[in-house]
C-alpha positions in Angstrom: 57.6 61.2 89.5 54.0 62.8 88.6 55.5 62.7 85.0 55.8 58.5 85.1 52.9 57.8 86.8 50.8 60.3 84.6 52.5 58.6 81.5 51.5 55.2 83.2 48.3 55.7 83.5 48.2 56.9 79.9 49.9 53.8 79.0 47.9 52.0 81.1 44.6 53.2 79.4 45.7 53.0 76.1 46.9 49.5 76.8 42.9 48.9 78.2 41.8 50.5 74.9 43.6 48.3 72.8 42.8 45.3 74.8 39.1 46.6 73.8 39.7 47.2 70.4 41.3 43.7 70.5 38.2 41.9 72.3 36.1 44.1 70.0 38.1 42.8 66.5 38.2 39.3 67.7 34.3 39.2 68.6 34.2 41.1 64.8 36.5 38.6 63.7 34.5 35.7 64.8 31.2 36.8 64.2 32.7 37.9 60.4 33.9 34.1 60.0 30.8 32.5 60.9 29.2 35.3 59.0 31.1 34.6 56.5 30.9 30.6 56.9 27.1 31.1 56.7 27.8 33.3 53.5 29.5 30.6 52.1 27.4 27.6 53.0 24.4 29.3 51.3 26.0 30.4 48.5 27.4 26.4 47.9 24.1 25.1 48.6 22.8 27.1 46.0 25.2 26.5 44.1 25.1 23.0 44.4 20.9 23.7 43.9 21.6 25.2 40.6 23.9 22.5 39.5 21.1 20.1 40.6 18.3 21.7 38.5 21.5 21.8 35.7 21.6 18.5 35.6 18.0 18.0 36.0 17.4 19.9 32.6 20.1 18.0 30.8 18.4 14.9 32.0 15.5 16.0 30.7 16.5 17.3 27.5 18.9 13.7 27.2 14.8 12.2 27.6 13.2 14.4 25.2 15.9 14.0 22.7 15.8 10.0 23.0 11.8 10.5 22.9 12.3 11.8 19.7 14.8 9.5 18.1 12.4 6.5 19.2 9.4 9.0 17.4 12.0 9.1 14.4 12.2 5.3 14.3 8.1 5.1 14.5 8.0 7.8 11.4 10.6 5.7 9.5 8.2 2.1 10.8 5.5 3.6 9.5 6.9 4.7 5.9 8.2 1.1 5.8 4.2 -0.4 6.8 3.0 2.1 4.0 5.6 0.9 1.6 4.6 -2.6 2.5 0.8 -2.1 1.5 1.6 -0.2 -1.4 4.0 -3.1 -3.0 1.4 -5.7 -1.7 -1.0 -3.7 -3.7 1.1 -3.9 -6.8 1.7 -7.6 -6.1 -2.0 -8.2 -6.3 -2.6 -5.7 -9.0 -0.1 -7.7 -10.9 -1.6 -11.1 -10.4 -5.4 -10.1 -11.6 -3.7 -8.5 -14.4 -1.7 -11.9 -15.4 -4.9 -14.2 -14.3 -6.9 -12.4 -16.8 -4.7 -12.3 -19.8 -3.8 -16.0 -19.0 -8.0 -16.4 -18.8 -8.4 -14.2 -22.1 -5.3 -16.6 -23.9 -6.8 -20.0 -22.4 -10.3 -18.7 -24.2 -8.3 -17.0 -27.6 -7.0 -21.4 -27.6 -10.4 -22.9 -26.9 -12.1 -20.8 -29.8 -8.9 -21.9 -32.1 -9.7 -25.2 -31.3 -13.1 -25.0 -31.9 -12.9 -23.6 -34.7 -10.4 -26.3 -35.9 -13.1 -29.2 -34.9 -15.3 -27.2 -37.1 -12.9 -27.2 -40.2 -12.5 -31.0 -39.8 -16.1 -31.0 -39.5 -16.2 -29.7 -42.7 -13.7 -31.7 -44.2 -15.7 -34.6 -43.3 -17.3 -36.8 -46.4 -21.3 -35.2 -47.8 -23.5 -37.5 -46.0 -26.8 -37.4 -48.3 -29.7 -36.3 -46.6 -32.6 -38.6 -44.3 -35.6 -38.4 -46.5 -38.9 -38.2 -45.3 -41.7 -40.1 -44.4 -43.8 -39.2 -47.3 -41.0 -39.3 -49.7 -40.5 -43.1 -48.7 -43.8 -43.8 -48.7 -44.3 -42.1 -52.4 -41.3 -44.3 -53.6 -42.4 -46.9 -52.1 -46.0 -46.8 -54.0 -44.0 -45.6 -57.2 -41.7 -48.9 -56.6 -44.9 -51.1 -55.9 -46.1 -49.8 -59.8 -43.8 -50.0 -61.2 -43.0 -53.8 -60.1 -46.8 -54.3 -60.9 -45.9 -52.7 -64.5 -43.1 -55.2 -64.7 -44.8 -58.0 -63.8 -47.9 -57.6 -66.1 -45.4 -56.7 -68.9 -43.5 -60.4 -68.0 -46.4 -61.8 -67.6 -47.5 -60.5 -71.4 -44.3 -61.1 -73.1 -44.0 -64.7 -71.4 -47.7 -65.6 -72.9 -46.5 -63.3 -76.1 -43.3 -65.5 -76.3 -45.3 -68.8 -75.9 -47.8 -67.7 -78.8 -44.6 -66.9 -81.0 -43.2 -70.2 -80.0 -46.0 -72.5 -80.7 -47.5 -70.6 -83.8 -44.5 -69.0 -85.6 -41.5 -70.9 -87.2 -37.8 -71.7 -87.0 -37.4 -68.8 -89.4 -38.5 -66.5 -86.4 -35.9 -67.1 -83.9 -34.1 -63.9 -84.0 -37.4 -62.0 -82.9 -37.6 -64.7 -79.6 -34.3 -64.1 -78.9 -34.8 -59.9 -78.9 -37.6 -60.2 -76.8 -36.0 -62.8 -74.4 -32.9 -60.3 -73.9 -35.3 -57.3 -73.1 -37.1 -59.2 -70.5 -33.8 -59.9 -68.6 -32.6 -56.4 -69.2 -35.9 -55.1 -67.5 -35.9 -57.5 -64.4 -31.6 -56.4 -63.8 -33.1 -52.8 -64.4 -35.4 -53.4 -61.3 -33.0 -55.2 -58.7 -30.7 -52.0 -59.3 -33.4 -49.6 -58.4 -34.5 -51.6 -55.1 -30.9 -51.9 -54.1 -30.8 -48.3 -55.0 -33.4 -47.5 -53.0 -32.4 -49.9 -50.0 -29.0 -48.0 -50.5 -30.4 -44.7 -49.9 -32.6 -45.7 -47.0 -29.8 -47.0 -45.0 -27.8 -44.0 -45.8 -30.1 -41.7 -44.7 -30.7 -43.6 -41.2 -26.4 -43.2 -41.1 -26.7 -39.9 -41.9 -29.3 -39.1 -39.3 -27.0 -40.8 -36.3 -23.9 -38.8 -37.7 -25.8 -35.6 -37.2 -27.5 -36.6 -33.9 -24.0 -38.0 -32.4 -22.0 -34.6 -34.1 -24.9 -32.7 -32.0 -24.5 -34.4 -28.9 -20.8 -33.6 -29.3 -21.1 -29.9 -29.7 -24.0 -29.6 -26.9 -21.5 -31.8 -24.7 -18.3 -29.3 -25.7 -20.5 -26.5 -25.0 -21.8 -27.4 -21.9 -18.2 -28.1 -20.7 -16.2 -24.9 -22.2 -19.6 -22.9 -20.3 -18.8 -24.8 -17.1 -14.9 -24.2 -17.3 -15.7 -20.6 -18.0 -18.2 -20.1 -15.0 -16.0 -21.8 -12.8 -12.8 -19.5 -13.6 -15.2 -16.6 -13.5 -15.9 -17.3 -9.8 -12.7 -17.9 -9.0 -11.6 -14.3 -10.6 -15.0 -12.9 -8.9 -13.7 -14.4 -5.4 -9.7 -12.9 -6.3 -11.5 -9.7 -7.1 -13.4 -9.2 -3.7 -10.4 -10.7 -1.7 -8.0 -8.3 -3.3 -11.5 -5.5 -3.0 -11.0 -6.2 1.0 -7.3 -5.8 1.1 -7.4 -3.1 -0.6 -10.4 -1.4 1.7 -7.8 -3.0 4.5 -4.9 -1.7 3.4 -6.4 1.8 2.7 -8.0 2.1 6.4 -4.6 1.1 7.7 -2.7 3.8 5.6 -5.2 6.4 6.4 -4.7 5.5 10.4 -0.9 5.3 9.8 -1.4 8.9 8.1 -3.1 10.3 11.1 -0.2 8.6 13.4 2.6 10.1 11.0 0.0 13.3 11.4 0.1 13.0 15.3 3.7 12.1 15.2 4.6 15.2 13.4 2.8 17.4 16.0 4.3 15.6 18.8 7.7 15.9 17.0 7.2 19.8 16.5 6.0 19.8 19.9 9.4 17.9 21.5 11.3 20.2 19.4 9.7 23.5 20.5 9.9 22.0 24.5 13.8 21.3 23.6 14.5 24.5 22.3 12.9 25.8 25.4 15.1 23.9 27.6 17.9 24.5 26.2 17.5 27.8 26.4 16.8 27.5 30.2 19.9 25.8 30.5 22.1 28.4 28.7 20.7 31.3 30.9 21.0 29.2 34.1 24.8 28.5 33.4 24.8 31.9 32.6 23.2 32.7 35.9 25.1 30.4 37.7 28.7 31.8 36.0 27.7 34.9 37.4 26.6 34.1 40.9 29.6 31.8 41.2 31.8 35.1 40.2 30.2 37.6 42.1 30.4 35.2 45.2 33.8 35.3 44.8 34.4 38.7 44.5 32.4 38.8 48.0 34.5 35.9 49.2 37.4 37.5 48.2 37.0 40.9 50.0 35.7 39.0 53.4 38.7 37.0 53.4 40.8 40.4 52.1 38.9 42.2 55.4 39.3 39.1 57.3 43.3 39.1 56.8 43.3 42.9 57.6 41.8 42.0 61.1 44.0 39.3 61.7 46.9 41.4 61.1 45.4 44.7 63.1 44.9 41.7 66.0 48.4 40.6 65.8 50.1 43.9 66.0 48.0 44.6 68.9 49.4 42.0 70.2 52.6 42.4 69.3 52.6 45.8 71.2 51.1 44.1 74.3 54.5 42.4 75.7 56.6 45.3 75.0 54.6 47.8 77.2 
């Protein structure tokens, strides 16, 4: 009888003990789980932080990358603007070039046609010369003699021809007849020299308004051809300094446009480097994160290991309980 109550109360206090163990594994139990649970939620939030700035760097990466496409496109604008102004150059280039050989041709056909005016000119009928004022007058005075001579020698033959007539006889005839002919011949002899002389006063007056008009003519040719000339001068002289200030224009704009491509460049480099950078960031955070996510998991894996140990220490306790 000693015996059963002896192994009762043995029974009895290792059925207490176990009760304690079991209130002391559940309160171990619970306070693992929310441990645990706590464990857990951290380790997802920061997780879930990681994956955040993740995403965050891709973002900004996906930014920087379109940042430098759109800097691409301005590098590729500008090459096309400098490719403009250089062609535009060319263009002008081009056109003085053509608007001076077409000025040099239009002058190589005026000097060929002047100097075919000049050759017809030349093939133009002798015009004798104007004589002058004391040559007229001299030939006048010689004219004036010699009609004086002419008439005193008429007058002396006419009174020689009436002394032959009244004193000399029939027989004489032939000598009256002589005489007779070589007063007519003398008196045609002088109306061909006035005409002659009459002749070449007029010509020389014709002569002298041929040379004044062919004058005027050249002066008036001149003057034109000079004012032609000018005029297409200026108008070269005005193309010149327009295509002076686009050129000054155009060269400012490439030389800014160089200094964007310049600061383009840097900013490219610059984007690049920052990329690299980021990317690098983002291979050792995935890296980071693979390995937090896998070490959590080892720790989540023995909790819920120690966890089911617990639970099944708890349940054979339990088990035990009913049967004693």
């Amino acid at each position: 009888m000693s015996e059963l109550q002896q192994t009762n109360t043995l029974l009895k206090k290792a059925n207490d003990n176990l009760e304690l163990e079991r209130t002391t594994l559940v309160k171990d139990n619970t306070t693992m789980r929310i441990e645990t649970t706590g464990v857990v939620d951290r380790l997802t939030e920061e997780v879930q932080q990681k994956k955040d700035a993740l995403e965050s760097l891709e973002e900004k990466v996906a930014n920087l990358e379109s940042q430098l496409e759109e800097q691409v496109i301005g590098q590729q604008l500008s090459t096309l603007r400098s490719q403009v102004a250089s062609y535009e150059e060319t263009i002008a280039a081009n056109q003085f070039d053509y608007l001076k050989m077409k000025g040099n041709q239009h002058q190589k056909d005026s000097s060929n046609d002047h100097d075919e005016d000049e050759d017809e000119d030349d093939d133009a009928p002798f015009v004798y010369p104007v004589p002058s004022e004391e040559s007229k007058t001299s030939e006048a005075t010689i004219a004036k003699t010699h009609d004086l001579n002419d008439s005193g020698t008429e007058k002396q033959e006419s009174k020689q021809t009436d002394v032959d007539i009244n004193t000399t006889s029939p027989a004489n005839g032939t000598l009256e007849a002589t005489m007779q002919s070589e007063a007519v011949g003398t008196e045609s002899q002088t109306t061909k020299d006035k005409k002659k002389d009459e002749g070449n006063d007029n010509g020389g007056e014709d002569s002298s308004q041929d040379e004044l008009r062919i004058e005027k003519l050249i002066e008036e040719r001149e003057r034109k051809l000079k004012q032609y000339y000018e005029s297409h001068m200026n108008q070269l002289m005005e193309k010149l300094e327009s295509a002076d200030s686009k050129a000054i224009r155009f060269a400012s704009l490439v030389d800014s446009l160089k200094e964007k491509l310049t600061k383009g460049d840097e900013e490219k480099k610059a984007l690049q480097n920052e990329i690299q950078t980021l990317k690098e960031d983002v291979a050792k955070t995935k890296e980071s994160l693979s390995t937090t996510e896998s070490k959590y998991q080892e720790q989540l894996d023995v909790l819920t290991e120690y966890t089911s140990s617990l639970q099944m220490e708890v349940s054979k306790t339990q088990n035990t309980s009913p049967g004693t």
